[in-house]
Every structure is written in structure tokens, then in C-alpha cells.
C-alpha positions as CSV (number, residue, x, y, z in Angstrom):
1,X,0.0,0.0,0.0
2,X,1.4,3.2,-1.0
3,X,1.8,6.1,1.5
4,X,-1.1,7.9,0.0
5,X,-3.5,5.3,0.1
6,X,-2.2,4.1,3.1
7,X,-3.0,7.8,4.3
8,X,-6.4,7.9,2.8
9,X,-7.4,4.8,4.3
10,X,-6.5,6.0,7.9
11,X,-8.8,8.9,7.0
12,X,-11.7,6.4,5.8
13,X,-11.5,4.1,8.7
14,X,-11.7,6.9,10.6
15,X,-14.0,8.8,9.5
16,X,-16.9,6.8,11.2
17,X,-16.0,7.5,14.2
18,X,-15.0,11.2,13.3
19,X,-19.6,11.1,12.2
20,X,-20.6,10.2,15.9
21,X,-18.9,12.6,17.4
22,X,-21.3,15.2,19.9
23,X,-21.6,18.8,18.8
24,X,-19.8,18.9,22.2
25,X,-17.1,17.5,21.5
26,X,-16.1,18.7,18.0
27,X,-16.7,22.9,19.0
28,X,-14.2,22.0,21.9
29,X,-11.7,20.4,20.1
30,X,-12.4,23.4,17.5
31,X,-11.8,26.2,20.2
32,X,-8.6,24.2,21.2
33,X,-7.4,24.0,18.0
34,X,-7.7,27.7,17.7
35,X,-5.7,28.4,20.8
36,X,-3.6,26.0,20.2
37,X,-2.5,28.1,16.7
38,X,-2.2,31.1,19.1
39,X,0.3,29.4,21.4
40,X,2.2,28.4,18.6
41,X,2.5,31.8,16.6
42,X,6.4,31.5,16.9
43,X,6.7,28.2,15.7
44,X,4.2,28.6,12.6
45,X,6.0,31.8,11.8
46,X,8.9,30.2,11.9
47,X,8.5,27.2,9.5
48,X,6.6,30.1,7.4
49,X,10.0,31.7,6.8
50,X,11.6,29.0,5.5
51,X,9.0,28.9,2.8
52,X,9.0,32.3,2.0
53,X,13.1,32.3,1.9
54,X,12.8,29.6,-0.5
55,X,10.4,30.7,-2.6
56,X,11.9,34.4,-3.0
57,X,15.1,32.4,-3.6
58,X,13.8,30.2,-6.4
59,X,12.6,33.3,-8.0
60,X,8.5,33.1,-6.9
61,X,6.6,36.2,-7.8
62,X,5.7,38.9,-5.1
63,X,2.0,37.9,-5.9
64,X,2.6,33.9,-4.7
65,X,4.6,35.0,-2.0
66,X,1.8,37.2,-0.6
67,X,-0.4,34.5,-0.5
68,X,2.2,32.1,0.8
69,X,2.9,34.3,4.2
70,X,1.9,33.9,7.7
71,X,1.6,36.9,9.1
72,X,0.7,38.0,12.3
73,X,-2.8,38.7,11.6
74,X,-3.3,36.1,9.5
75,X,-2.7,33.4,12.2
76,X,-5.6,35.6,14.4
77,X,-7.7,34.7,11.4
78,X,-7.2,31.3,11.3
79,X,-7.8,30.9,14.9
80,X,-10.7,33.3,14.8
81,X,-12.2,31.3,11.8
82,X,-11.9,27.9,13.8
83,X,-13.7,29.9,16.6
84,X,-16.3,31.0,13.9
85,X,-16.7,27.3,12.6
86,X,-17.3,26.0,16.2
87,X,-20.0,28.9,16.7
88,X,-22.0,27.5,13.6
89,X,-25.2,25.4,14.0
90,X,-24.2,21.4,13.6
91,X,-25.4,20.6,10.3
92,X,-25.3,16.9,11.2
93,X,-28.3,15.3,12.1
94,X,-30.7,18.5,10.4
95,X,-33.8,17.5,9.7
96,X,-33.7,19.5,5.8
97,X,-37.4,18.6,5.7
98,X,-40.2,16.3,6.8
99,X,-43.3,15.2,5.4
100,X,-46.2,11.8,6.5
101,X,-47.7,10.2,4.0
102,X,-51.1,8.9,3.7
103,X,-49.6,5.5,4.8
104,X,-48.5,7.1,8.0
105,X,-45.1,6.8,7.0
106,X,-42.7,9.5,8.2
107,X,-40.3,10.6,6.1
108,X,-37.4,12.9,6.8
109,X,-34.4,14.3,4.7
110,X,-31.4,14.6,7.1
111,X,-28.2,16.1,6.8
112,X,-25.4,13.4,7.1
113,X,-21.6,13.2,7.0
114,X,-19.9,12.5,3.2
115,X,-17.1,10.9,4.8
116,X,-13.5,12.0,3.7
117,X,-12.9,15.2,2.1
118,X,-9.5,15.6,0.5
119,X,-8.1,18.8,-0.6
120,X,-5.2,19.4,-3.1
121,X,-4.1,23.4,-2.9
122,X,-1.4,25.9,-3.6
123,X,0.3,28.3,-1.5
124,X,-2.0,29.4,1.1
125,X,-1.3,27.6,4.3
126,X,-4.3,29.4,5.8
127,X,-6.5,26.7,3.8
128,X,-4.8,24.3,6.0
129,X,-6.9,25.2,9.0
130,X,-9.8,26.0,7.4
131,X,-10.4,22.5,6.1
132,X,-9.3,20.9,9.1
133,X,-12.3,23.1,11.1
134,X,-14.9,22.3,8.6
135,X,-14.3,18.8,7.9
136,X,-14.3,18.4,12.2
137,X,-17.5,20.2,12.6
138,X,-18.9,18.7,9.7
139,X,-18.5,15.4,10.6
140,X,-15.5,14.1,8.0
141,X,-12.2,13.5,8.3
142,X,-9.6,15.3,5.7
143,X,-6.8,14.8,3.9
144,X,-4.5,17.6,3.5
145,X,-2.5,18.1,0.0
146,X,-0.6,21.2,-0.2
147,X,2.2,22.2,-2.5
148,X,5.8,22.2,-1.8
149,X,6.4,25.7,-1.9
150,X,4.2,25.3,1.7
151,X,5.5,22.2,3.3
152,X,7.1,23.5,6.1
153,X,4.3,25.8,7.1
154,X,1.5,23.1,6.3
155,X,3.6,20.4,8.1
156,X,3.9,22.6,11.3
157,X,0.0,23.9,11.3
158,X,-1.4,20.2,10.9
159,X,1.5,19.1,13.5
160,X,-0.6,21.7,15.9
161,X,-4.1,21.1,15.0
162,X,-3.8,17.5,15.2
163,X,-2.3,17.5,18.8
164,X,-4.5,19.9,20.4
165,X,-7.6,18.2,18.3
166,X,-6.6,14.4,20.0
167,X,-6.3,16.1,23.5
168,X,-10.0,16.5,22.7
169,X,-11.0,13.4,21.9
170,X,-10.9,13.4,18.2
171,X,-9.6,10.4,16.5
172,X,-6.1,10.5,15.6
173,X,-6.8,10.4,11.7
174,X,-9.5,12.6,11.7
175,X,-6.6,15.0,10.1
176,X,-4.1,14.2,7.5
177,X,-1.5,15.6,5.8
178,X,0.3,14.3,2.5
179,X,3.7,15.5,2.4
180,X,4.8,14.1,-0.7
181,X,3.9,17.0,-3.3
182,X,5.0,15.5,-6.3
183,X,2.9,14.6,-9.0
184,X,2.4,11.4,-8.5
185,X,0.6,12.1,-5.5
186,X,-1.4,14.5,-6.3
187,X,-2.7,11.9,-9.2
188,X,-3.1,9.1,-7.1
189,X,-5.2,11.3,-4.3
190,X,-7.4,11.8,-7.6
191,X,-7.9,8.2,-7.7
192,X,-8.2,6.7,-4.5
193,X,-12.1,5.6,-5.3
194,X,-13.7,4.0,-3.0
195,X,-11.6,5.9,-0.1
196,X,-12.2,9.6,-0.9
197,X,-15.7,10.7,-0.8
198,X,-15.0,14.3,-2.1
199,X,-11.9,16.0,-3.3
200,X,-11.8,19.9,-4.2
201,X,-8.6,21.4,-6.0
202,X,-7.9,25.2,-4.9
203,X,-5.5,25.7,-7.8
204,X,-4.7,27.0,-11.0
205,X,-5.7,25.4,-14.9
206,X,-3.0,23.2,-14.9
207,X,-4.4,21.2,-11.5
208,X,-7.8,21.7,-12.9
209,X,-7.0,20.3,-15.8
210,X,-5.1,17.6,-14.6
211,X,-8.5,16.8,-12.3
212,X,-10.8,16.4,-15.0
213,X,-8.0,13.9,-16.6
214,X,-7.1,12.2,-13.8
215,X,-10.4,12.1,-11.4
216,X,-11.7,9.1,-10.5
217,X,-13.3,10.6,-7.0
218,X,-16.2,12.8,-6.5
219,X,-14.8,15.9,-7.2
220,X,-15.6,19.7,-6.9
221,X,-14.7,22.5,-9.3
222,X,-12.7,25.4,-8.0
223,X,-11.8,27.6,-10.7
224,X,-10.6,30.4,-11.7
225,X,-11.7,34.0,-10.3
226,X,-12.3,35.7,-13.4
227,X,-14.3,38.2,-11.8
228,X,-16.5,41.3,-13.0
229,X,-17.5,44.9,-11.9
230,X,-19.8,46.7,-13.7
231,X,-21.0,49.9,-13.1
232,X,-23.8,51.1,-14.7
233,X,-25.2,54.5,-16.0
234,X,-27.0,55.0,-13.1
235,X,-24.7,54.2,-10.8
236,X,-23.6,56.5,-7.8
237,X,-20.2,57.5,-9.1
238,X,-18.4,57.6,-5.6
239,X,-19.6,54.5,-4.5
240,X,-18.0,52.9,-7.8
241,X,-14.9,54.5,-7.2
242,X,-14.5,52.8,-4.0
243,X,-16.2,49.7,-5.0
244,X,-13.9,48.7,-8.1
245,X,-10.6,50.2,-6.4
246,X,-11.9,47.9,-3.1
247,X,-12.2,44.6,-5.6
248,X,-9.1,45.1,-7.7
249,X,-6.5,46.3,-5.2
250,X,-7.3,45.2,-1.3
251,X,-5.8,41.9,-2.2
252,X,-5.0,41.1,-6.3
253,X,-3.5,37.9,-5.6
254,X,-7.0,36.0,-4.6
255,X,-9.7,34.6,-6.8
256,X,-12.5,37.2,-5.9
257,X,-10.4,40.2,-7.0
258,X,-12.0,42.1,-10.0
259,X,-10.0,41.4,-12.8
260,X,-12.5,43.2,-15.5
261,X,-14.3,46.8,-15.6
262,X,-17.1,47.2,-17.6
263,X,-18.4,50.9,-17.7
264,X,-21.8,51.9,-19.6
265,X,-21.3,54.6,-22.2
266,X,-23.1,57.3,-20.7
267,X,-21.2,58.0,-17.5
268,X,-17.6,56.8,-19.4
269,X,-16.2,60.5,-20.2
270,X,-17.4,61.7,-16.7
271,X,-16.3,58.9,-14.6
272,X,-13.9,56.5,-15.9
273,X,-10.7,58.7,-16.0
274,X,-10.8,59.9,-12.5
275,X,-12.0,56.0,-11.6
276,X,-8.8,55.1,-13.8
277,X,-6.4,57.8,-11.5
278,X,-7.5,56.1,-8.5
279,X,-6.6,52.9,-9.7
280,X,-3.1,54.4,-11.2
281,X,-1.7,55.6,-8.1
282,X,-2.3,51.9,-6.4
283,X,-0.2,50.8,-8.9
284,X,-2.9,49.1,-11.4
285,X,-1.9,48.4,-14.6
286,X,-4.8,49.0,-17.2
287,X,-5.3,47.1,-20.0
288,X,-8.5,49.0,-21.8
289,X,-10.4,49.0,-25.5
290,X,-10.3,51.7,-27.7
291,X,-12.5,54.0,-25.9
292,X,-10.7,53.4,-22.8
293,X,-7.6,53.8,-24.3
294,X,-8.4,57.5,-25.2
295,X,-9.9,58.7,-22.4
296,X,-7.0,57.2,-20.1
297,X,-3.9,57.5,-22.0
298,X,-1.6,55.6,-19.6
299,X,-3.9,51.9,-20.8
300,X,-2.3,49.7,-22.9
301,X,-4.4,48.4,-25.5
302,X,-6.4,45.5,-24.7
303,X,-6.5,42.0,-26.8
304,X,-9.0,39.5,-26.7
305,X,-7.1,37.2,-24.3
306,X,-7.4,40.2,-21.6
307,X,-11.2,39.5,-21.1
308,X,-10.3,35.7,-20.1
309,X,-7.5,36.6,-18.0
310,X,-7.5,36.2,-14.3
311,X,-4.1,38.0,-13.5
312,X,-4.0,37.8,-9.8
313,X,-2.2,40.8,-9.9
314,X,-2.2,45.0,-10.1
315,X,-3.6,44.6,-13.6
316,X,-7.2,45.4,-15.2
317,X,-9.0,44.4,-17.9
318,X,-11.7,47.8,-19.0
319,X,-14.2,48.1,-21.4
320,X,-16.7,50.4,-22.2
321,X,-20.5,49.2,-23.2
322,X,-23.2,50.3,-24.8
323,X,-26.0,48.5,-22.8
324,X,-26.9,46.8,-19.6
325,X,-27.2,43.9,-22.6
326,X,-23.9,43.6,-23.5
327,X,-22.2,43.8,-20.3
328,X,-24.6,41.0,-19.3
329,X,-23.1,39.2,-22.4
330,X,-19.2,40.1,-21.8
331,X,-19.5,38.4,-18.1
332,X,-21.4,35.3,-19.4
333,X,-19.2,34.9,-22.4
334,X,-15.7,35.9,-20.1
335,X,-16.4,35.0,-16.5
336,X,-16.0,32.1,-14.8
337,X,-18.9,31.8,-12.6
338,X,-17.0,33.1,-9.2
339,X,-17.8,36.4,-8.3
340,X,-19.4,39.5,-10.4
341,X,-20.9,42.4,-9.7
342,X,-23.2,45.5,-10.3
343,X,-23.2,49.3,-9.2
344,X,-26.3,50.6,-10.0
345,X,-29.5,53.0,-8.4
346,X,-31.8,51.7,-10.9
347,X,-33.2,48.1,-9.0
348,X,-34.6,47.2,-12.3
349,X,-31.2,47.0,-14.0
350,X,-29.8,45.0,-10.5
351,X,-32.3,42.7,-10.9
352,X,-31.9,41.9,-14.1
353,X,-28.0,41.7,-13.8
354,X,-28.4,39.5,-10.7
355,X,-31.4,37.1,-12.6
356,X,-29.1,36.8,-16.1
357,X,-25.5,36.6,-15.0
358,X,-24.8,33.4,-14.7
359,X,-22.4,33.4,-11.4
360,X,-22.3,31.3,-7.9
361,X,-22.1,35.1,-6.5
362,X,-23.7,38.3,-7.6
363,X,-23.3,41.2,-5.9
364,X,-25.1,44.9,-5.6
365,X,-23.5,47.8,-4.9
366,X,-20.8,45.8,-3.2
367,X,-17.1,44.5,-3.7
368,X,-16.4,41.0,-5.1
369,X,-14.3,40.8,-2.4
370,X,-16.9,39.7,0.2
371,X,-17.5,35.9,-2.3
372,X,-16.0,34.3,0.6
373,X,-17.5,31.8,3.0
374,X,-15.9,33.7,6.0
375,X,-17.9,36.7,5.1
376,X,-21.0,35.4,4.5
377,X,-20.8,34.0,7.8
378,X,-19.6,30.5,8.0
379,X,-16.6,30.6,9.7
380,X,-14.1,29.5,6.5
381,X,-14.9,27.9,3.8
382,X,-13.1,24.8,1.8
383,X,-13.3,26.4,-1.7
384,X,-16.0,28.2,-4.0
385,X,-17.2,26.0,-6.1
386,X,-17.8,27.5,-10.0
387,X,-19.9,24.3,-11.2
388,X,-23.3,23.7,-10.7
389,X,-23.7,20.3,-8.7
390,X,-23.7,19.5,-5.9
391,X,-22.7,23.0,-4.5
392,X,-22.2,26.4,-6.2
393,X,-20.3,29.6,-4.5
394,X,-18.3,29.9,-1.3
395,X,-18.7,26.2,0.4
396,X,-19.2,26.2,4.2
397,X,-20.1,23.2,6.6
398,X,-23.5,22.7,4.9
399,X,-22.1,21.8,1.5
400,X,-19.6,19.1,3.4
401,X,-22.3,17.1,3.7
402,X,-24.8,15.1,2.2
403,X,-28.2,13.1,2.9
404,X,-29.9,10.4,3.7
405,X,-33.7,9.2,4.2
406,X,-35.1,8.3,7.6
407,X,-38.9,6.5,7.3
408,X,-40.5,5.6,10.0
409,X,-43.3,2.9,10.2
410,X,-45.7,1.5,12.5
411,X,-45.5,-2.1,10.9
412,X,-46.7,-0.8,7.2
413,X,-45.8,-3.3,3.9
414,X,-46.4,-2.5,0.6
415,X,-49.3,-4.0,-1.6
């Protein structure tokens, strides 16, 4: 047995003990985990650095390197989002709905455990604790796949979680962490059928790609954030200054940063090159049309392969419509189902914007930034999910599981 099966069948044999656990239980093994990552700031810091000195060595961009660091505040996060998680109604066990038939049987719909979730990802050690947290409360044990440029740092944070999580009397293998990042791994963590019940890739095309090729487990799409803003004749120009400077620049290097501004006609000459200053001085690159182009004469001219482009960097895609229609038409034809939105004062252009665009996240009058599952309220989340079944959006503890059908009879049999 090789070591990743041998990993993920720890995780399976495991994880039905890891589904009888009491809501008890699992929030105080989630709060310990979280102070447990506060106690051992120094020491996750630590391995951190030895990442981000290898990485800035071998010649990783600033924007991978961002994502890669442990900062101060961003181990508070993590322990705040375990807190969050533990804070969160138990979805196991929820009835989802109930109904009696004319029989007199009972029928429920009730929200129970998928098993083992397994997670290949890139960079971010962050998403180290935030699967561990939701798989716990949800019931399923995890298995951890992170790339090398993270190993020390994921390697220290699961060394932390899984110690304080057994001194609260969670299974051993509840948590798991593969620290082979080769290839090979990956691929055969894409194929352990049978022992992974759902595996979600937080990557770029190339691990997307090599999922859809390689899958042979239940599997989750977690694509690219090729995310829109458009603001809309009727918009209130402020508020879409600070909305699209908000979604491109508060943090380029994640998936629900704007990477594309579409701008209606009418309010382009009046708004757009002041929008376009702000933008500047942050440092933002503008790729633009023609009409772009001359009323902002810093843009470099845009190509087709800019409206498909998630950069995950200081650089914007902008274009200037004619309609409501055809910027409806650019995000359905360009975007990638993550995160888009509108700035408008006319609710019958939202609502049309928010009932045509077809994206796991719309948003009014507000930044991309907020398509995450931590601010919509779940504590974390284990990806956003940019397919259709059997989730769609930021994923929190309710789309970790699955359900079942409880009947209950008083001795009925079928004619």
C-alpha cells in the first residue's frame, strides 16, 4: 500500500468515528485547536519563513509569495475562523425537511456526514486550518494536499491542529496531511475511489485540468476567479470609485479580486478617467479598449485574451459598453462563474443583472471581495465552487455534507 493510500485509508477508517462525534465534543476540540495556533505563533512563523526564503530564492513572484505568508494577523484569522466554525449550527443530524404520508409513513431528509474530504491546494497555508475546522464540525475526516512551496508551514499547522484536536477526543486520523507534493501524488489522491468521498482542488488550470483527466473521485470545481464589476449609467459615481478600487487592489492575488471593468457609455467621459487615477496611483496596470484607451492615456491596449485573463495581480482588464445587454453578455461569455458584480441606483437593471448573469455570486452595490465563505458567515470555507452540482459559491459546513432518508413505520408493507 502506497503512502497515500495508506493515508487515505487511515482517513476512511476513521472517519466513522470522526460522524458520531457530539456537537460537544467537536466545538471544543475546534476552540482548542484555535488556541492552540495562538500558542504556537512563533513556531508557525517560523516554518513560514523558511518557505517564503525559498520561494523568494527560487525566484516566486511577489504575488505567490503574498499569498504564501503567515503573518501575524493572518494566524488571528485562522484561529478566529476555527472559533467562527465551532460557533455554527451542527449541520449533522438536520432534519432538511419532513413530510407523512397517507400511509402514516414519516419521512425525513437529514443532513449526514460525506465521509472523507480531500483537498489538493497551492500556496496558502491558511487553507490548512480552514479544512481541518470544517471537515471536524462537519463530521469528515480530511486529507490535506498542499504544494511544496508550503510544506514547512502546512507540516507545522497540521502538527498543531492535530495534537491539540486528539487532546479533545478526536480520532487520531481525523486530520491528514500528505507531504509528498510530487505529481504522483497528487494523481493518485485523484484516484483513491472508493476511499475519498469528495476531493476539491484550490489551484490554478494546470491542477484543474489535470483533475478532469485524472479524477476518478467525486470531485468539486474550484476555478478560476475571473471576476467582473460593472458599473452602470445609473450608478452612484463615488460608490463605484470605491467599490472597483476595493475589488481590484485590497488583495490582487486572490480569486475574488476584479480582474475586469465594464463601464456603460453614458457615464464613461465623466467617470472612468478619475475611476482610472484612482486605480493608477495603487499601482494598477490598465489594459482598456479603444475607448478606454483615449480617455485614459496611460492603458495599454487591450487584446481579446485580456477579457479571459484572471491576473492575480495590479492589472485590469476595461471596457466600455453600450448597454446593460452587452455587459450582461461580456461576463457570461468571459467570467467564470466566481464572483461579479453591479453598481447601479436603478433596481430594475440590478435585478436583471443579478437574474441573467450566470455566477455562484452576484453582488449589488458591493465589492467581489466579500464571495467568501468567512464573510458570508460560515466561519471559512473549503473552496468556492464555479460548477453547478452539488454546491455552487463559497462552500461552508452545509455543502460538506450530504443526505440520507429516515422512514418511520408502524409495521406498514407494501401492496
Amino acid at each position: 500500500m502506497t503512502t497515500v493510500t495508506s493515508i487515505c485509508r487511515r482517513a476512511s477508517d476513521a472517519s466513522a468515528q470522526i460522524a458520531t462525534l457530539t456537537s460537544g465534543v467537536k466545538d471544543a476540540a475546534l476552540e482548542a485547536m484555535a488556541g492552540a495556533l495562538e500558542a504556537s505563533a512563533d513556531r508557525l512563523q517560523e516554518a513560514n519563513r523558511f518557505d517564503v526564503d525559498a520561494a523568494r530564492e527560487g525566484g516566486t513572484s511577489e504575488t505567490l509569495i503574498d499569498r504564501l505568508t503567515l503573518t501575524s494577523s493572518r494566524l488571528a484569522s485562522m484561529a478566529a475562523g476555527l472559533r467562527s466554525i465551532a460557533a455554527q449550527p451542527d449541520p449533522i443530524g438536520e432534519v432538511v425537511e419532513g413530510w407523512t404520508r397517507p400511509n402514516g409513513l414519516s419521512i425525513q431528509k437529514m443532513r449526514v456526514p460525506l465521509g472523507v474530504v480531500a483537498v489538493i491546494y497551492e500556496a496558502r497555508p491558511n487553507v490548512t486550518a480552514d479544512v481541518a475546522g470544517l471537515c471536524l464540525k462537519s463530521g469528515n475526516a480530511c486529507v490535506l494536499r498542499g504544494s511544496s512551496i508550503a510544506v514547512n508551514s502546512n507540516k507545522a499547522i497540521v502538527e498543531v491542529l492535530v495534537e491539540a484536536a486528539t487532546g479533545a477526543e478526536v480520532p487520531q486520523d481525523a486530520i491528514q496531511l500528505i507531504e509528498d507534493t510530487s505529481r504522483a501524488s497528487a494523481v493518485e489522491l485523484m484516484q483513491a475511489k472508493g476511499l475519498v468521498d469528495l476531493l476539491v482542488p484550490r489551484g490554478g488550470k494546470a491542477l484543474i485540468e489535470s483533475i478532469e483527466e485524472n479524477g476518478r473521485v467525486p470531485f468539486i470545481i474550484d476555478g478560476d476567479g475571473n471576476c467582473h464589476v460593472y458599473v452602470d449609467s445609473a450608478a452612484d459615481l463615488d460608490r463605484a470609485t470605491d467599490i472597483i478600487v476595493n475589488a481590484k487592489t485590497s488583495r490582487p492575488s486572490v480569486c475574488n479580486a476584479a480582474e475586469t471593468l465594464l463601464v456603460h457609455e453614458e457615464i464613461a467621459d465623466k467617470w472612468l478617467p478619475g475611476a482610472l487615477d484612482s486605480l493608477g496611483s495603487k499601482g494598477v496596470t490598465i489594459r482598456g479598449d479603444e475607448r478606454a484607451c483615449q480617455l485614459w492615456t496611460d492603458a495599454e491596449p487591450a487584446t481579446d485574451e485580456d477579457w479571459a485573463t484572471e491576473y492575480l495581480d495590479l492589472k485590469l482588464a476595461v471596457r466600455v459598453v453600450p448597454s446593460l445587454d452587452e455587459a450582461i453578455a461580456h461576463v457570461n461569455r468571459f467570467g467564470t462563474s466566481n464572483a461579479d458584480a453591479i453598481v447601479t441606483e436603478d433596481l430594475s437593471a440590478a435585478r436583471r443583472f443579478v437574474r441573467e448573469v450566470d455566477s455562484g455570486s452576484v453582488f449589488v452595490n458591493a465589492s467581489t471581495r466579500f464571495s467568501d465563505g468567512g464573510e458570508f458567515g460560515y466561519g471559512a470555507e473549503i473552496g468556492i465552487s464555479t460548477q453547478k452540482l452539488h454546491a455552487r459559491g463559497p462552500m461552508g459546513l452545509r455543502e460538506l455534507t450530504t443526505q440520507k432518508y429516515v422512514v418511520w413505520g408502524d409495521g406498514q408493507v407494501r401492496a
